[in-house]
N, C-alpha and C positions, 0 to 999 in steps of 0.2 A: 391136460388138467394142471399140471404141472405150472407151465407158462400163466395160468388160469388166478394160480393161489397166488406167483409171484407179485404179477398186477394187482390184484387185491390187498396183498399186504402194501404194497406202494401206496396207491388210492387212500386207507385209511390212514397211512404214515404224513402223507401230506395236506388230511383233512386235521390231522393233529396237530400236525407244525401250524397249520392254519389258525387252527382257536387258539392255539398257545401267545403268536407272537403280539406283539403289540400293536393298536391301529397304528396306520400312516401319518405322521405331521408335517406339514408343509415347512421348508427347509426357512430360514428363516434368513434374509441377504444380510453379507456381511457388514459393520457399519464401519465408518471413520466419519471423526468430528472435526471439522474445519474451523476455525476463527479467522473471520475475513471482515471486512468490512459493509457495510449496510446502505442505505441510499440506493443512488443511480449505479452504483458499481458493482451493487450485489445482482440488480436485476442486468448488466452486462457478463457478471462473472457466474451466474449460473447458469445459464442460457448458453456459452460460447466454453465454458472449461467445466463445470459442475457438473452438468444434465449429461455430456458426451460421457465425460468419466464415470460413470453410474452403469450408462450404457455398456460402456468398453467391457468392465470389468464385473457386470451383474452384482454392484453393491450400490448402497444405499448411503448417502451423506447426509450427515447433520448439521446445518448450519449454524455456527456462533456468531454473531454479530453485532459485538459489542466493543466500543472504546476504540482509540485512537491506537496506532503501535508501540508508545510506551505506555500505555492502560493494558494494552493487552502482557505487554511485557510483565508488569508489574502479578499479572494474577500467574506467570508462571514463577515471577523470583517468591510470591508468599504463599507457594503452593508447592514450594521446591523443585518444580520443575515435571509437577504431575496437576494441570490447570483443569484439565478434562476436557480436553482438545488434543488432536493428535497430528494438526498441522497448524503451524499458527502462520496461515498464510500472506499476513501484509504488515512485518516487520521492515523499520527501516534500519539502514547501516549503525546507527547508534545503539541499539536493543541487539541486533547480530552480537555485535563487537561484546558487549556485555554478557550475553549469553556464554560467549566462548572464555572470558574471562570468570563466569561464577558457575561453571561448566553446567548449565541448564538446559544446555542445547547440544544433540547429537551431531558430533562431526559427521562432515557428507565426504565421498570419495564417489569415484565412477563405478563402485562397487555396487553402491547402493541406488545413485541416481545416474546411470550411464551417458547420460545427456549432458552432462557439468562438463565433458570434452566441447559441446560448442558453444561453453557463453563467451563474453567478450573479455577481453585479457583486463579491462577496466575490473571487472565485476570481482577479480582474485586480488587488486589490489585492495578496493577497499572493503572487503569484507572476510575474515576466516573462513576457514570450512567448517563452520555451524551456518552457512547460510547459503541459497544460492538468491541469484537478484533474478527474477522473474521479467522485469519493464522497467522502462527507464520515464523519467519525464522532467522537468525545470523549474523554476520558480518564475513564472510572470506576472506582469504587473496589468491588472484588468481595469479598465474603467466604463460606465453608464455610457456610451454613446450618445445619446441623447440630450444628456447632462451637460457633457464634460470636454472639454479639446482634448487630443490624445495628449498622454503625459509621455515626455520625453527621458524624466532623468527620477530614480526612486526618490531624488530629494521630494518629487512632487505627488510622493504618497508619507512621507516623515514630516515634511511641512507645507501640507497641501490650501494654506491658505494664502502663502506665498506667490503661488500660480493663478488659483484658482478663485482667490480672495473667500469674502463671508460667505457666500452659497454654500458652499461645501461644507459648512461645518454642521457638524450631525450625519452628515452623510457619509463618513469612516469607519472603517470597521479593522478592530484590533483584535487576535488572538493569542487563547491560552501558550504561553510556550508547552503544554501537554501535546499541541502538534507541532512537529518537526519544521512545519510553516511556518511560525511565530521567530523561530530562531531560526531561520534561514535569512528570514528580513531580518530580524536583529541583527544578524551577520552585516547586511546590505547598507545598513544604519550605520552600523560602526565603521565600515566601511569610505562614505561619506566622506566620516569626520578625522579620516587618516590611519583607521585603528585595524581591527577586523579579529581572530578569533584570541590573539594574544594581548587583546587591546580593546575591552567591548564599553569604554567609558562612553564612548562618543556615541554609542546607539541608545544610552540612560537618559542623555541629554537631550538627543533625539524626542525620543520617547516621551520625556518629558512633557517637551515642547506639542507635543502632537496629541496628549491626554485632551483636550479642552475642546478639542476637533471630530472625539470619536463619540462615535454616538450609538456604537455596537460591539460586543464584546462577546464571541463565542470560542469554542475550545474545537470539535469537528470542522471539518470544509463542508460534509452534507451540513452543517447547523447555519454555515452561513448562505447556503444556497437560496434559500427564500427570500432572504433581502436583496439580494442580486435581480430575484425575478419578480418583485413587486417596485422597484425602482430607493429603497430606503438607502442602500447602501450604493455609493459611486465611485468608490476606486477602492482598489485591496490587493494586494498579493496572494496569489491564486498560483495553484499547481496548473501547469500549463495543460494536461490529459481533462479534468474537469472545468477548465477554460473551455476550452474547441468543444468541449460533449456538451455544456450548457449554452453555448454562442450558437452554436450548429441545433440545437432543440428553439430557440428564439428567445433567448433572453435579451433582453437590451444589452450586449458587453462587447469588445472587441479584447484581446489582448496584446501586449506588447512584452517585445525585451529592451529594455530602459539602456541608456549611452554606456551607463557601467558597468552592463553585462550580467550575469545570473549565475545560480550555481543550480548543478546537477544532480538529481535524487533518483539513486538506485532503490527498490523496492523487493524487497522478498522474502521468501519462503523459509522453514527452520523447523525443526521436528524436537519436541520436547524430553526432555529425557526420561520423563514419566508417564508418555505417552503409550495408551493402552494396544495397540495399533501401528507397530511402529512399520511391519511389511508393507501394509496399504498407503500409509503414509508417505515410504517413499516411493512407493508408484502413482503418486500424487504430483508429486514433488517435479519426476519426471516425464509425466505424463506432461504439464503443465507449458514444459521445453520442446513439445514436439513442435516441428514448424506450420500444420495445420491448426493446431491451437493457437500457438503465440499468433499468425497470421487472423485469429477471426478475435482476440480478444482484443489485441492489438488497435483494431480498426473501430472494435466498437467500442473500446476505451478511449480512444485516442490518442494513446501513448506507444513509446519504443519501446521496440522487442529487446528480448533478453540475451538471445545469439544474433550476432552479425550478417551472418549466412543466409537468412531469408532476403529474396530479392522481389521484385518486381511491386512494389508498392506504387500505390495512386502517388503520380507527380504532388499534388497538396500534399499529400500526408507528408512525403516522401521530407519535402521543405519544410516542415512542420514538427517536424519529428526527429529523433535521433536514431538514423534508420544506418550509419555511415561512419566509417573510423574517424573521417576526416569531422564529422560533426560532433562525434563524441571526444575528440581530443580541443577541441574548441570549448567547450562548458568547464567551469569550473566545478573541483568536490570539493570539496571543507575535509580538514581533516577528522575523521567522524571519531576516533578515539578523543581527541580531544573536547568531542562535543559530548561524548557516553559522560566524559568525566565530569565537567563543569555544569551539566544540562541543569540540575540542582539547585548548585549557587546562583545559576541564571534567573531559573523560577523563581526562585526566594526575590529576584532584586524586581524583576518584573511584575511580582506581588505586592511590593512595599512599593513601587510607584502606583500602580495606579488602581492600588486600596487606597491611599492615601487623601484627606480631602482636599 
């Protein structure tokens, strides 16, 4: 009887606890908010680094997808460094560098992203640790195939009627320096004319000269991708990763790297300092460095990985790409604090030409 009363008091003690507690609510996944880029790179970077990471880690991402890397830079300097993003995942070396100077950006150590042990010894030069560089890729010079004989030297995208005579003109496309593209060829321009980052008279000149011939004027690489694919636009400097992804889909284009040679654009990642998120973040960060990831985004981007160490890539790619000490010590960088400082005064002078009538 005894054993009898004990059960019983049990029974009703956890019929009690029962009405007492509260129903069950389904757990809700944890989020982090990404700012990346949009177009054809967001339908490769979801799919090959997004969707996995979701998976791995049973959380949920939010995609931001808006503005160029210094648009996106800018909603973290007028938001002090809390934008409402908790990866700002496609900064270039000029936004880095600034980051770590207006300290907006969480320094990285192998503490936080263990993986910073295999990028490439390029990637600590030119960037602090408020950043790691995810992919690498170059400045090429694209033209209409169909259009166009291939252009041999950047003179014959600065003064493309030299080459190419009256055909061409209308069929140029110039951009905002708001992308890092714009001032890469303005580098290539002044270049030319003897000068280059201490010396940018000669790509004004340039510039100048080449206003009468453009007949397209956008600030994104996705914004000019349409005129590439309806034939409006027949030669541009183009990032060489959305070069091969749009040539390799059928666009009319080939690209090339021009007699003068090109410079080199590291790409990456940077964790904000206001960032609500900041653990998932960096296992964002490092997730992104694993060599099954960088291997499949790699390929579907069409650009160089971020560590050296991954091998066996497709012989094209391989050629293609800066897959290789020996190919990355072959490309030119600019010196990017120099470009964080000036980028400004650039704008401004790039605005008063050709606002001008």
């Amino acid at each position: 009887m005894l054993a009898t009363r004990i059960s019983r008091r049990a029974l009703l003690g956890s019929a009690a606890a029962t009405l007492a507690a509260p129903p069950l609510v389904a757990q809700t996944p944890e989020t982090l908010t990404v700012n990346a880029y949009g177009g054809e790179f967001e339908e490769v970077f979801m799919t090959t680094v997004v969707k996995p990471f979701e998976q791995k880690f049973s959380v949920r991402v939010v995609y931001d997808s808006a503005g160029t890397a210094s648009e996106d830079y800018a909603r973290i300097r007028a938001s002090r460094g809390a934008p409402g993003f908790d990866v700002a995942a496609e900064l270039t070396p000029p936004e880095i560098i600034l980051g770590a100077r207006e300290r907006l950006l969480e320094p990285l150590t192998e503490r936080e992203v263990p993986n910073i042990r295999h990028v490439w010894a390029k990637s600590r030069q030119i960037v602090p640790n408020t950043g790691i560089m995810n992919y690498y890729q170059y400045l090429a010079l694209i033209w209409n195939t169909g259009k166009l004989g291939k252009p041999d030297s950047w003179d014959d995208y600065w003064t493309p009627g030299r080459k190419y005579g009256e055909q061409v003109r209308g069929h140029v496309i110039n951009f905002n320096p708001g992308n890092l593209l714009s001032i890469y060829a303005l580098i290539m321009a002044a270049k030319l004319g003897g000068g280059g980052l201490d010396n940018m008279e000669p790509a004004w000149e340039r510039l100048r000269a080449q206003k009468p011939w453009v007949g397209t004027v956008v600030t994104t690489s996705a914004q000019a991708a349409p005129y590439f694919e309806n034939g409006q636009v027949w030669i541009a400097p183009y990032w060489s990763a959305r070069s091969v992804y749009y040539r390799d889909a059928g666009h009319p284009i080939d690209l090339t790297i021009p007699k003068e040679g090109t410079i080199g654009l590291g790409v990456g990642s940077a964790v904000p300092v206001g960032a609500r998120n900041k653990r998932l973040a960096y296992e964002f960060l490092n997730f992104r460095l694993e060599p099954e990831v960088q291997r499949a985004f790699c390929l579907g981007y069409k650009c160089g990985p971020g560590r050296p160490d991954i091998t066996g890539w497709p012989a094209g790619f391989a050629e293609a790409q800066i897959t290789t000490e020996a190919q990355m010590a072959a490309v030119d960088f600019p010196d990017s604090e120099v470009i964080a400082r000036r980028r400004r005064e650039w704008t401004l002078k790039w605005q008063e030409i050709m606002g001008a009538g």
